[in-house]
C-alpha positions in Angstrom: -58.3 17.1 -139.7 -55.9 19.0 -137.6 -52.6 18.0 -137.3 -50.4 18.3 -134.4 -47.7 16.3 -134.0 -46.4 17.3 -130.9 -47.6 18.9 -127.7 -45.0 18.9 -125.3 -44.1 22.3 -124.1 -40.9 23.9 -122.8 -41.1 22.5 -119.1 -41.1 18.6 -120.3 -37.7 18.1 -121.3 -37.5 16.6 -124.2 -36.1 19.9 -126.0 -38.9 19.0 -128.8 -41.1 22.3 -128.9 -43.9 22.9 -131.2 -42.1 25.6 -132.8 -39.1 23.5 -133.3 -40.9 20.9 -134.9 -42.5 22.6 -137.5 -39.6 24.8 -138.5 -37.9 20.6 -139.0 -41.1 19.8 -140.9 -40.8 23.3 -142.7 -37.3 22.3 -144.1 -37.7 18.6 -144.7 -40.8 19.4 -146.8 -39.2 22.7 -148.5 -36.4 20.3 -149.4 -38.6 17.7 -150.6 -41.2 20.1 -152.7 -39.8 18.4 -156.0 -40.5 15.2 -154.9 -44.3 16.1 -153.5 -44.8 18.0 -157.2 -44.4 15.0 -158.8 -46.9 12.9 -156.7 -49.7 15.6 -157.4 -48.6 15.6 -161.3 -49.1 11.9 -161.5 -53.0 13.6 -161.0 -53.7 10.1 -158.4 -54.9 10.6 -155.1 -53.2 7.9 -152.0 -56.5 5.9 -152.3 -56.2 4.5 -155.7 -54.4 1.1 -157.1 -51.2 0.8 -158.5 -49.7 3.0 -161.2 -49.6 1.1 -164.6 -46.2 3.2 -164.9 -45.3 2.2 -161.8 -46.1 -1.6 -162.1 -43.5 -1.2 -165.4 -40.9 0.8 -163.3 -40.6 -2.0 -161.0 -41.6 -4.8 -163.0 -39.7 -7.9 -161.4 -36.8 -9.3 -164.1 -38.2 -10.9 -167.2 -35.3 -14.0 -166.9 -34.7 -13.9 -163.1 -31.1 -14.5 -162.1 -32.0 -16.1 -158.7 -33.8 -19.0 -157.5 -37.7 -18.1 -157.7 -39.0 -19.1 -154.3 -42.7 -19.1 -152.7 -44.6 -19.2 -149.3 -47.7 -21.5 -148.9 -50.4 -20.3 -146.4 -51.3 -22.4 -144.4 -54.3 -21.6 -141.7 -54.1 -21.7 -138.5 -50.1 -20.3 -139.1 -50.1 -17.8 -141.2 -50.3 -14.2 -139.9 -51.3 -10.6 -141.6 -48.3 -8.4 -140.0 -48.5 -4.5 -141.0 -46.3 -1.9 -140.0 -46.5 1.4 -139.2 -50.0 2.3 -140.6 -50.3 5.7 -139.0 -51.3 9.2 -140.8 -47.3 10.5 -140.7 -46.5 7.7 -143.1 -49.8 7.4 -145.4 -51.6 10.5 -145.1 -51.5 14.0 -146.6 -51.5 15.4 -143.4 -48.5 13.2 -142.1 -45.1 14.8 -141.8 -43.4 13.3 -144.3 -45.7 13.3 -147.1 -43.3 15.5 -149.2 -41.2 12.3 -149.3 -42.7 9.5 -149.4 -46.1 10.7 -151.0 -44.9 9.9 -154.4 -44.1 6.4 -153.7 -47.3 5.6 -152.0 -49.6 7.5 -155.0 -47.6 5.1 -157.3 -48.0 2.0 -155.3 -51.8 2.2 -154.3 -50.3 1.7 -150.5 -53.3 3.2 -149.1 -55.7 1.1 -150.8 -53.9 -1.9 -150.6 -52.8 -2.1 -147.3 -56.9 -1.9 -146.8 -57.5 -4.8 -148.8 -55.1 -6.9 -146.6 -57.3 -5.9 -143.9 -60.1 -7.1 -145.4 -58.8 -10.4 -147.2 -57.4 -11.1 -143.4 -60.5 -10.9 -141.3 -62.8 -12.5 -143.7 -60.3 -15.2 -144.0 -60.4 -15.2 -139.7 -56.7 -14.5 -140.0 -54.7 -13.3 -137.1 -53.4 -9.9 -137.9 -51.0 -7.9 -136.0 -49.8 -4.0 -136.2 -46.2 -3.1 -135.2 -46.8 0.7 -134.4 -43.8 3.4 -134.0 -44.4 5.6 -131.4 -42.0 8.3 -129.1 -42.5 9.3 -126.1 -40.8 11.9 -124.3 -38.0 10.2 -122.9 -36.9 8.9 -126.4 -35.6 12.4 -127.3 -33.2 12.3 -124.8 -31.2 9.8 -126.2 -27.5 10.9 -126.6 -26.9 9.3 -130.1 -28.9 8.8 -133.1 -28.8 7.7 -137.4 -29.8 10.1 -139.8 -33.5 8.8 -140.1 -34.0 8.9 -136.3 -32.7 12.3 -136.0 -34.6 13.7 -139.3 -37.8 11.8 -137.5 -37.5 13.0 -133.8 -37.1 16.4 -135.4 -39.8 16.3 -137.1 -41.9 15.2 -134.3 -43.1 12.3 -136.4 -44.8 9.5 -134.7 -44.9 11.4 -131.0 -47.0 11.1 -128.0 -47.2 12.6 -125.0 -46.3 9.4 -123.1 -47.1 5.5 -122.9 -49.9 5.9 -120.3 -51.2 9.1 -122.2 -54.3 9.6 -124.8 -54.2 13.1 -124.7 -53.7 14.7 -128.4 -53.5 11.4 -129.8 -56.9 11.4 -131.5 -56.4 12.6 -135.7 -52.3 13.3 -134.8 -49.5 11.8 -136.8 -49.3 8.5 -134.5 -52.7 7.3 -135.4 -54.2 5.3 -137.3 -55.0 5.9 -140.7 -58.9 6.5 -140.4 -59.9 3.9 -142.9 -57.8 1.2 -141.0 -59.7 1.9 -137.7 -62.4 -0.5 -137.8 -60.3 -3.3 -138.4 -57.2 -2.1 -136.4 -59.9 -1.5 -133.0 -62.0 -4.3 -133.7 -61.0 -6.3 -130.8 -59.2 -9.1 -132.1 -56.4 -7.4 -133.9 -52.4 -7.1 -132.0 -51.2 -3.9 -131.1 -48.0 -4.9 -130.2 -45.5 -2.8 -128.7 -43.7 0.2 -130.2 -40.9 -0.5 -131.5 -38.3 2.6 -131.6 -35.8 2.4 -134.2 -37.0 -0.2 -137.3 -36.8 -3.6 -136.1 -39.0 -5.4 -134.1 -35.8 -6.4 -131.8 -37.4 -4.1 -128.8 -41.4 -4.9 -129.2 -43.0 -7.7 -128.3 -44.3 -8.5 -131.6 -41.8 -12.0 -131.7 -43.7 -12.4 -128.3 -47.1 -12.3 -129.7 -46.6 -14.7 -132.9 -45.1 -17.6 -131.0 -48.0 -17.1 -128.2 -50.4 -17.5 -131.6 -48.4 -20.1 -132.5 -47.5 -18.5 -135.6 -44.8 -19.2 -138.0 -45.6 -17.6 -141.3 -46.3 -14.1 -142.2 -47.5 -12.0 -144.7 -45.9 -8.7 -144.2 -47.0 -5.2 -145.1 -46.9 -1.7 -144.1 -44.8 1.0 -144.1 -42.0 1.9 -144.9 -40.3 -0.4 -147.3 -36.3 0.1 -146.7 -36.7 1.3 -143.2 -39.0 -0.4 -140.8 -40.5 -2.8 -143.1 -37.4 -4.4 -144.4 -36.1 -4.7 -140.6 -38.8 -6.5 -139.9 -38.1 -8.7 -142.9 -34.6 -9.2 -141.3 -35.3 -9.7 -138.2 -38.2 -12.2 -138.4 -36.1 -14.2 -140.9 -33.4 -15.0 -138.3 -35.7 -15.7 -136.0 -36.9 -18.6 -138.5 -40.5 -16.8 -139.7 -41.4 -17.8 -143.2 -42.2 -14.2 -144.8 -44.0 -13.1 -147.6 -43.8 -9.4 -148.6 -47.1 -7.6 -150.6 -45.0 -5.2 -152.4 -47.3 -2.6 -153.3 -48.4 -2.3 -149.5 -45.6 -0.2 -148.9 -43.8 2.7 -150.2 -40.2 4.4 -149.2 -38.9 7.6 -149.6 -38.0 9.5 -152.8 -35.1 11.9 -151.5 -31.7 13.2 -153.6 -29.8 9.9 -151.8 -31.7 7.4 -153.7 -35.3 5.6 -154.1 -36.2 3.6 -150.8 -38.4 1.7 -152.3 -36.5 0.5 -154.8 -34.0 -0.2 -152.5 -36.6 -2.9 -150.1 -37.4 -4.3 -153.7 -33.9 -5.4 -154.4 -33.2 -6.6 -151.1 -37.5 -8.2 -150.8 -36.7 -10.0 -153.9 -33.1 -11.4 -152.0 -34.0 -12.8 -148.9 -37.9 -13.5 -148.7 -39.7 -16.6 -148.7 -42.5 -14.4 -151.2 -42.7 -11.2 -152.9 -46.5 -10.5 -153.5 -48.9 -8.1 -155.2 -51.9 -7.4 -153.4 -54.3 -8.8 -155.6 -51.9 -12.3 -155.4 -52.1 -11.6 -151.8 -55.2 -11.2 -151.8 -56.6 -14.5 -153.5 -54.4 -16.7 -151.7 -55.3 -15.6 -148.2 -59.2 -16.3 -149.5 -57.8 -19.4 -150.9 -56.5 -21.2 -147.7 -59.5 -20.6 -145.7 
């Protein structure tokens, strides 16, 4: 598969040439080879289940400190929600494999964000993608954070524009291949992009209530960035969620391990923290 993440040339604006973007994706993966060594040493491929080493690493506490608390499904509303499951989070190909590809090999995210997918539509559950794309004008904004600047430099998640196809076919804002045959089925959400990590500026809030949905299961990637938000945001706007926490991975970079991070924080605030194979049952369960 070919992968080009960005097409614009010098005339558009957007000061985001191809030449720019891969000497961005050149550095960030340069910096990042450590962290990419590891994933290949580990000798597992992004399809494959969960590490037993990495089911110990993040083995939930033996004598919890907290209140253990649990979300029932219940059909009719009770919602699949996966983020971000496009080939510049999950794939080799995507640009920031070199950091987050360890994370995802460990997990099984590839695998297990698939099984959702399937659990979901046998189960005739709703599901719904929150996708992050950028268009053009969003690299003229005058201010950004670290991860928005790292990401429009890379080019990651670009197209050519909202009304525009062109190039998006096999780039880094698609679809992960596998998920393309429940994703275009017909019956799944594609909600709006939203731009930073939150749904705040999507219509994915929108879209539940029209469903009549008040209960998620939530998924995707990635876990301390647009997944977590997501968490947030949906829990002050009185969601029940439930996280699967090995269908998502975060960054391994010198400033710390995302995913670890969304862990802490899943196991904190939301109404379920899930393995897929959990997941997976109960969703068959409430039908």
């Amino acid at each position: 598969m070919t992968h080009d993440p960005h097409s614009h040339g010098s005339q558009c604006g957007c000061d985001v040439t191809p030449e720019r973007v891969d000497m961005a994706r050149r550095r960030l993966l340069t910096q990042a080879a450590g962290v990419a060594a590891g994933a290949v040493a580990m000798g597992g491929s992004a399809a494959a289940a969960a590490t037993a080493e990495a089911r110990a690493k993040y083995a939930d506490p033996a004598e919890p400190g907290l209140p253990q608390i649990d979300m029932t499904i219940t059909p009719g509303r009770t919602a699949l929600v996966v983020t971000d499951p496009q080939i510049d989070f999950l794939s080799e190909d995507g640009v920031t494999w070199g950091v987050v590809g360890e994370s995802v090999t460990e997990q099984g995210t590839v695998d297990n964000i698939e099984r959702l997918f399937k659990a979901a539509k046998a189960a005739d559950m709703p599901v719904f993608i929150s996708p992050h794309y950028y268009y053009p004008h969003d690299h003229k904004w005058d201010f950004e954070g670290t991860l928005e600047a790292t990401m429009h430099s890379i080019g990651m998640f670009d197209r050519l524009g909202p009304l525009n196809l062109e190039n998006f076919e096999g780039s880094g804002a698609d679809w992960m291949p596998q998920y393309k045959k429940y994703i275009e089925d017909g019956e799944t959400i594609v909600c709006s992009p939203h731009k930073v990590y939150s749904p705040a500026q999507n219509d994915l809030n929108l879209q539940l209530r029209k469903r009549g949905i008040d209960k998620v299961i939530l998924a995707g990637m990635s876990a301390n960035l647009c997944t977590q938000a997501h968490l947030y945001d949906l829990l002050e706007l009185g969601f029940e969620v439930a996280v699967v926490r090995d269908a998502t991975a975060g960054a391994k970079v010198p400033e710390g391990d995302g995913y670890l991070a969304a862990l802490i924080n899943f196991r904190m605030v939301a109404n379920g923290v899930w393995w897929t194979d959990d997941a997976v049952k109960r969703i068959a369960s409430a039908v």
